[in-house]
N, CA, C and O atoms as a MOPAC input file, in Angstrom:
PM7 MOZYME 1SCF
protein

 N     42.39900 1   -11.53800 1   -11.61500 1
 C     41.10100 1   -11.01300 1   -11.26500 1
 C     40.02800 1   -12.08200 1   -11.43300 1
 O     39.31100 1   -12.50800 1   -10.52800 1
 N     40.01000 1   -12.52400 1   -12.93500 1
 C     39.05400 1   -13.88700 1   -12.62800 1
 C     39.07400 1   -14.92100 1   -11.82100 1
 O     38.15800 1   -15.38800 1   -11.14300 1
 N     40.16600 1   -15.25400 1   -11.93100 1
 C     40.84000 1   -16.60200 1   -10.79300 1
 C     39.85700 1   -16.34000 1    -9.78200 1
 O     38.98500 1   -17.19900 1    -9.91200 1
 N     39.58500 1   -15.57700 1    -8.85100 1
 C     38.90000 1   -15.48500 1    -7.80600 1
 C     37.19600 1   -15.89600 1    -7.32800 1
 O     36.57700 1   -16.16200 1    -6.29800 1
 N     36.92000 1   -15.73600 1    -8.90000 1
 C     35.87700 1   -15.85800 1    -9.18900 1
 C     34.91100 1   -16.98000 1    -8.38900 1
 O     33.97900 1   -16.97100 1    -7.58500 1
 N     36.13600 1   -18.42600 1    -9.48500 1
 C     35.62000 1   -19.65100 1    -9.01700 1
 C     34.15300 1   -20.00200 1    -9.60800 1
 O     33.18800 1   -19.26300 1    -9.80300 1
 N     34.33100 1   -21.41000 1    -9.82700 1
 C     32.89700 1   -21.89100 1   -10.53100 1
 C     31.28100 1   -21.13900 1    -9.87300 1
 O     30.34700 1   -21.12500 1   -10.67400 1
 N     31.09600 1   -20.69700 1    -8.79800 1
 C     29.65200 1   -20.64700 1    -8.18300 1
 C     29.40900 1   -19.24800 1    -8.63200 1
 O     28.31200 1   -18.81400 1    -8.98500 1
 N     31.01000 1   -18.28800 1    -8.57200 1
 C     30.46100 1   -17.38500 1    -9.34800 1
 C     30.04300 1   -17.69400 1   -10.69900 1
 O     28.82900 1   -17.78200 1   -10.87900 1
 N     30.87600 1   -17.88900 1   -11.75800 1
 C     30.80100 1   -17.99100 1   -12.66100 1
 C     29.12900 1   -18.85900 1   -13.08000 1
 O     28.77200 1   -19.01400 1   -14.24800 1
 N     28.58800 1   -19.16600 1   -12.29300 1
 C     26.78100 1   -19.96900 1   -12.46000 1
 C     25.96800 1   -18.87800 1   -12.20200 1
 O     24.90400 1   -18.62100 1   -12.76700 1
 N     26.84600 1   -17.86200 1   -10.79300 1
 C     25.81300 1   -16.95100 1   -10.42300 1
 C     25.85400 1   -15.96200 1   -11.67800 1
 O     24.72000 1   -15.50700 1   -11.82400 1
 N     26.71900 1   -15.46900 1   -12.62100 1
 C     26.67600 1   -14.65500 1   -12.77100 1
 C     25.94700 1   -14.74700 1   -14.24300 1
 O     25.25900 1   -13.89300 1   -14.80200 1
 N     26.39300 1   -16.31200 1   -14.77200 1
 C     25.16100 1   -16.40700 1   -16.27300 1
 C     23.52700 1   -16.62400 1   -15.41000 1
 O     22.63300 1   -16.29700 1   -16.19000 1
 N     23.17500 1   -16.91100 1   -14.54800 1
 C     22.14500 1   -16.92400 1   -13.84000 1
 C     21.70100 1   -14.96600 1   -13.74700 1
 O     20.65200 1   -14.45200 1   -14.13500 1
 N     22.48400 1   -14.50900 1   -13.33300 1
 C     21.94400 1   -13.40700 1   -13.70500 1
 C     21.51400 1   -12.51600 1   -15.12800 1
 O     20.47300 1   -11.94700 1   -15.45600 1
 N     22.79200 1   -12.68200 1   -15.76900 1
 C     22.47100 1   -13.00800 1   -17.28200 1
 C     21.44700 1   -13.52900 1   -18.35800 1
 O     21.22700 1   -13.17900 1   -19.51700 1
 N     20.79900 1   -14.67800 1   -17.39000 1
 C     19.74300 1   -15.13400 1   -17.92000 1
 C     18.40300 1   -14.41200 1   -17.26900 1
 O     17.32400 1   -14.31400 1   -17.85400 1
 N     18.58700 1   -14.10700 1   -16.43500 1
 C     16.97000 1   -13.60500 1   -15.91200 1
 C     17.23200 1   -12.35400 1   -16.38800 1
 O     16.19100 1   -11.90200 1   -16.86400 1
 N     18.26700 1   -11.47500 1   -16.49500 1
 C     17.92800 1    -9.90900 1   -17.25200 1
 C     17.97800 1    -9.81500 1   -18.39900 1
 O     17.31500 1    -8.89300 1   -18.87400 1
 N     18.82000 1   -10.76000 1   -19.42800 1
 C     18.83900 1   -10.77100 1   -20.88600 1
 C     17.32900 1   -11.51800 1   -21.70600 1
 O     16.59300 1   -10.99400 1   -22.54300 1
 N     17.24800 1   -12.96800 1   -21.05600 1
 C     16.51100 1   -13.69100 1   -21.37600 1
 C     16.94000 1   -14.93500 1   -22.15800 1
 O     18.14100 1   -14.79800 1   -22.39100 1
 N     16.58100 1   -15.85300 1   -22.56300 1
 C     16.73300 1   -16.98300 1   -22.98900 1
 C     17.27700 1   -16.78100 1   -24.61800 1
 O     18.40800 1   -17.07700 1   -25.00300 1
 N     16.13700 1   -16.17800 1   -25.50200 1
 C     16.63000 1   -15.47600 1   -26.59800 1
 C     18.12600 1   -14.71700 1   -27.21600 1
 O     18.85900 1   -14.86000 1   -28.19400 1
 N     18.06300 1   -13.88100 1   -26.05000 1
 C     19.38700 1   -13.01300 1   -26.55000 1
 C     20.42900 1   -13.56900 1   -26.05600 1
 O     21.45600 1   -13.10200 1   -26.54900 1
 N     20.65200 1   -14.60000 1   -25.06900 1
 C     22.08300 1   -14.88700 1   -24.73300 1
 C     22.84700 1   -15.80500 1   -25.60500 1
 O     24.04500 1   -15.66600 1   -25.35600 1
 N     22.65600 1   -16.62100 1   -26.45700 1
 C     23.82800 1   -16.82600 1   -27.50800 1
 C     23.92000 1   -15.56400 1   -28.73400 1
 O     24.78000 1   -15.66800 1   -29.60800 1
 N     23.27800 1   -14.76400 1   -28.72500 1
 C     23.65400 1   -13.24400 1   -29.47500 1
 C     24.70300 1   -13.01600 1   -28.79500 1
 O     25.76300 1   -13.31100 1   -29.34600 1
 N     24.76300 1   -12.38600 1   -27.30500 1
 C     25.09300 1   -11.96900 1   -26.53400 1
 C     26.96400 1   -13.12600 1   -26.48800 1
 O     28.16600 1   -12.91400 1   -26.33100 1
 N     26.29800 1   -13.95300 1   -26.67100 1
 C     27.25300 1   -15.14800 1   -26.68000 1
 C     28.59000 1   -15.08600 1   -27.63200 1
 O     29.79000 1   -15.24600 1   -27.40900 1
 N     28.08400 1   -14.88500 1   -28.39200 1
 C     28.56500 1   -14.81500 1   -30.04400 1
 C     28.91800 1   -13.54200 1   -30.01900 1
 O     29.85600 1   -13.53200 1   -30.81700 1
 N     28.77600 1   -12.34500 1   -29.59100 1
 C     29.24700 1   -10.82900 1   -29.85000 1
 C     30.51500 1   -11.12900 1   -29.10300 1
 O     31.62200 1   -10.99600 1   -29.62500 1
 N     30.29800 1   -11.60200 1   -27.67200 1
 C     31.42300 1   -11.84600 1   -26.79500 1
 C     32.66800 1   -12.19300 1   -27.58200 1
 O     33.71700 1   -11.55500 1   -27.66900 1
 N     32.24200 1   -13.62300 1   -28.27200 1
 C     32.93000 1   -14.71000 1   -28.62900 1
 C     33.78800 1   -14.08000 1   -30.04200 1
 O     34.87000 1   -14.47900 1   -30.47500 1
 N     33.08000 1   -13.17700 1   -30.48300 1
 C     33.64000 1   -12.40000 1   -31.66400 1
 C     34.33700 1   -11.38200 1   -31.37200 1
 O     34.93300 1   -10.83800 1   -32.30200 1
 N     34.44800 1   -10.91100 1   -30.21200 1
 C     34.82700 1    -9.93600 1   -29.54900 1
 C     36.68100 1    -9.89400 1   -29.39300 1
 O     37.65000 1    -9.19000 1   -29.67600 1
 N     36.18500 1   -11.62400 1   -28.51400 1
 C     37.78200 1   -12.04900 1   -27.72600 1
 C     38.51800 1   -12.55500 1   -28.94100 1
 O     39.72500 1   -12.40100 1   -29.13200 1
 N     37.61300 1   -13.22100 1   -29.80400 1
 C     38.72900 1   -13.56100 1   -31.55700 1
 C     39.77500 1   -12.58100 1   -31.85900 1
 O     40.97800 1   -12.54500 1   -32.11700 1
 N     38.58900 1   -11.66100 1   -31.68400 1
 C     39.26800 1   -10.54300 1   -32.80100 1
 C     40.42000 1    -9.53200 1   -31.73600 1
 O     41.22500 1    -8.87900 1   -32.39900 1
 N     40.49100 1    -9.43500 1   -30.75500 1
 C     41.24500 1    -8.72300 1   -29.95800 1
 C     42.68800 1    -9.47700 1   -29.84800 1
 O     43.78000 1    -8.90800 1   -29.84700 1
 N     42.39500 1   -11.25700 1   -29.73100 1
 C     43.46800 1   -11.89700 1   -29.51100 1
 C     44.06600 1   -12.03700 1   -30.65500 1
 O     45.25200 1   -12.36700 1   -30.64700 1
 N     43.42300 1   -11.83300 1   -31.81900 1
 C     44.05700 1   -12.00100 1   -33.38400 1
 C     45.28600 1   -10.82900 1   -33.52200 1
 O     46.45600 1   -11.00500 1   -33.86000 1
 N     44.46900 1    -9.33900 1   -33.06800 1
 C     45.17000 1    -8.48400 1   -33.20700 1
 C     46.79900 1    -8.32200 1   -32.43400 1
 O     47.82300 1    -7.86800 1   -32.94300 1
 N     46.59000 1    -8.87200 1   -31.04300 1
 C     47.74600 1    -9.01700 1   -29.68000 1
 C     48.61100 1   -10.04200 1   -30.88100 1
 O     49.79500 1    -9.77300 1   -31.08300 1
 N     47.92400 1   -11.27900 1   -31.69500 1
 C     48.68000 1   -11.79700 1   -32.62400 1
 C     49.51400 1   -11.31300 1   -33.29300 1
 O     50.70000 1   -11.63300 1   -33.21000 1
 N     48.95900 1   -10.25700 1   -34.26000 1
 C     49.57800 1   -10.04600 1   -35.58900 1
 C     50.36800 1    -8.40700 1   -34.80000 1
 O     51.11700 1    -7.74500 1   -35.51800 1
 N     50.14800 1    -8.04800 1   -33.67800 1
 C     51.25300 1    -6.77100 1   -33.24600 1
 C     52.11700 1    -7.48600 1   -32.98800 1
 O     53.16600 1    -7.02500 1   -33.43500 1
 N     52.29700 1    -8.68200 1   -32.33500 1
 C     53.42900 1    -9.73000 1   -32.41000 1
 C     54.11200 1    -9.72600 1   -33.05400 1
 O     55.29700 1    -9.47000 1   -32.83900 1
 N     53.53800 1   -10.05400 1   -34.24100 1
 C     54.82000 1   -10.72100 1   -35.23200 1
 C     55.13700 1    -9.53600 1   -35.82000 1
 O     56.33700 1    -9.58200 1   -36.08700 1
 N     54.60900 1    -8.37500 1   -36.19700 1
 C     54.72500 1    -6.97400 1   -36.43700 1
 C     55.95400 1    -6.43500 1   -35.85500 1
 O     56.81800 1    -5.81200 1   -36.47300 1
 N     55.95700 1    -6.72700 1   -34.62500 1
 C     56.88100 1    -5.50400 1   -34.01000 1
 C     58.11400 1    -7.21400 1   -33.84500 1
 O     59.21800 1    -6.79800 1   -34.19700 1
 N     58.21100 1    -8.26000 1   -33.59700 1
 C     59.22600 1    -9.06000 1   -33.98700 1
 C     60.00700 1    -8.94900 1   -35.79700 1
 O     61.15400 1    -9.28500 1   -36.09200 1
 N     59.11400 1    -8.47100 1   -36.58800 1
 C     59.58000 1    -8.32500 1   -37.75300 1
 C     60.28900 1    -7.00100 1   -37.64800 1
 O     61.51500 1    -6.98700 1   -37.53500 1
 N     59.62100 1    -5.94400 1   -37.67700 1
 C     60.16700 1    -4.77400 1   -37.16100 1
 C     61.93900 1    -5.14600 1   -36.44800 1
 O     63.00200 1    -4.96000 1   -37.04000 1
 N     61.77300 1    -5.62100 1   -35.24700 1
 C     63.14600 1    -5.74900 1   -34.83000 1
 C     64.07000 1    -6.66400 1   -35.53000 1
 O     65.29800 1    -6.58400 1   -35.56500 1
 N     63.40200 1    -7.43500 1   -36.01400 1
 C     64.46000 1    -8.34800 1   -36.67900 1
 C     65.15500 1    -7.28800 1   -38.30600 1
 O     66.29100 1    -7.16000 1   -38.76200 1
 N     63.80500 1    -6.73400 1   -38.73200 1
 C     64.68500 1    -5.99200 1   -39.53100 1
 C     65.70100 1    -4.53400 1   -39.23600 1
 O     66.57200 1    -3.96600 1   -39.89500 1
 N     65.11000 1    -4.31400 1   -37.98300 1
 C     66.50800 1    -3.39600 1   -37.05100 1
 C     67.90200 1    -3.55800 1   -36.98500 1
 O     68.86100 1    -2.79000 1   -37.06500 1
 N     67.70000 1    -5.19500 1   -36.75600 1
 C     68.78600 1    -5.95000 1   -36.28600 1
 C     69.53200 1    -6.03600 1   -37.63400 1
 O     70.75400 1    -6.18200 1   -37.60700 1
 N     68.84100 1    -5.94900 1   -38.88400 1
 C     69.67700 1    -6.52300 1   -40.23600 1
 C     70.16600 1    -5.53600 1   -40.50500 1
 O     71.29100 1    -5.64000 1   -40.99500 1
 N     69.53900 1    -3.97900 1   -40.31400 1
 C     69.98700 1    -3.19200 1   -40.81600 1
 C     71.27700 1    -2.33900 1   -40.27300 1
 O     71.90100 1    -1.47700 1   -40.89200 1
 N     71.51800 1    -2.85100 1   -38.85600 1
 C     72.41500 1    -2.50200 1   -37.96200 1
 C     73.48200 1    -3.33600 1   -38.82200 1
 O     74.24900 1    -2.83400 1   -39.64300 1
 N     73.38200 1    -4.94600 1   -38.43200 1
 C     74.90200 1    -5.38400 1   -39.20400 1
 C     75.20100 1    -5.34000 1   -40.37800 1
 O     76.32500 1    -5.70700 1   -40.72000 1
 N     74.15300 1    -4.81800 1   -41.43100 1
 C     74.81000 1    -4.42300 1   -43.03900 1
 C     75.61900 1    -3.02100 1   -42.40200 1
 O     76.83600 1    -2.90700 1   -42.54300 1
 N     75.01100 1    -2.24800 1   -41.87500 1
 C     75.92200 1    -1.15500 1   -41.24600 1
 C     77.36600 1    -0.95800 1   -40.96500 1
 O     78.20500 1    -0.22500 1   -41.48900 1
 N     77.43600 1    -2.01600 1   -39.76100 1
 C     78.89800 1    -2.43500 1   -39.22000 1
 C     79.73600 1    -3.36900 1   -40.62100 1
 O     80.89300 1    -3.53600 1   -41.00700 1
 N     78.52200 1    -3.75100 1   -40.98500 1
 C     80.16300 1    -5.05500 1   -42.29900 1
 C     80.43600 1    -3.60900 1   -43.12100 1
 O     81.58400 1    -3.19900 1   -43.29600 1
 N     79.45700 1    -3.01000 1   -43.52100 1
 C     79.38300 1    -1.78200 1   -44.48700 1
 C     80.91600 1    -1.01000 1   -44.19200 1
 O     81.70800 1    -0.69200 1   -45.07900 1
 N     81.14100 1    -0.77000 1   -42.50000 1
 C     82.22200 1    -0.18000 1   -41.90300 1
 C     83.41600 1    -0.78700 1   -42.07700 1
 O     84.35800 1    -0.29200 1   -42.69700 1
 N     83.40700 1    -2.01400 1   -41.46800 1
 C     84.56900 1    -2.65100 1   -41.67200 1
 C     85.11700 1    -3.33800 1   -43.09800 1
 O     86.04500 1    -4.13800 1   -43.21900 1
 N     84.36300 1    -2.84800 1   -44.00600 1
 C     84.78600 1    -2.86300 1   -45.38300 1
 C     85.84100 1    -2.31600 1   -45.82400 1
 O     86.92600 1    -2.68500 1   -46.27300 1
 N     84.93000 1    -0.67400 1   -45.45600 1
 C     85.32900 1     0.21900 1   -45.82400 1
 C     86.73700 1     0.68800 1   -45.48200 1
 O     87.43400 1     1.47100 1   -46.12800 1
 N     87.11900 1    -0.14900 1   -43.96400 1
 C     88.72500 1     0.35500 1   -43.38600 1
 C     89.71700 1    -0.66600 1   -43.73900 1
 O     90.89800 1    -0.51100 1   -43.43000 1

């Protein structure tokens, strides 16, 4: 969706940004963003390794299972 954009948008559109926000509020504006995408990509992070831990401990608990079996016969 961005791809399309292309640089002239991307001028037009802080150009608009600037004449309706103003000079003042756009590194606020900047910085909410910027705190925004941190914290969303932190989270896509740590469900990562979450649900990789998760399976990996699936996976352990499956083959204590099976040795558990073939012990036992």
């Amino acid at each position: 969706m961005l791809s399309s954009i292309g640089i002239p948008g991307l001028i037009l559109i802080l150009v608009i940004a600037l004449i309706i926000f103003g000079p003042s509020k756009l590194p606020e504006i900047g910085r909410a963003f910027g705190n925004t995408f941190k914290k969303s990509t932190n989270d896509l992070i740590s469900n990562e390794k979450e649900e990789k831990t998760n399976f990996e401990e699936k996976n352990n608990r499956i083959a204590l299972e099976k040795s558990k079996r073939l012990e036992t016969k």
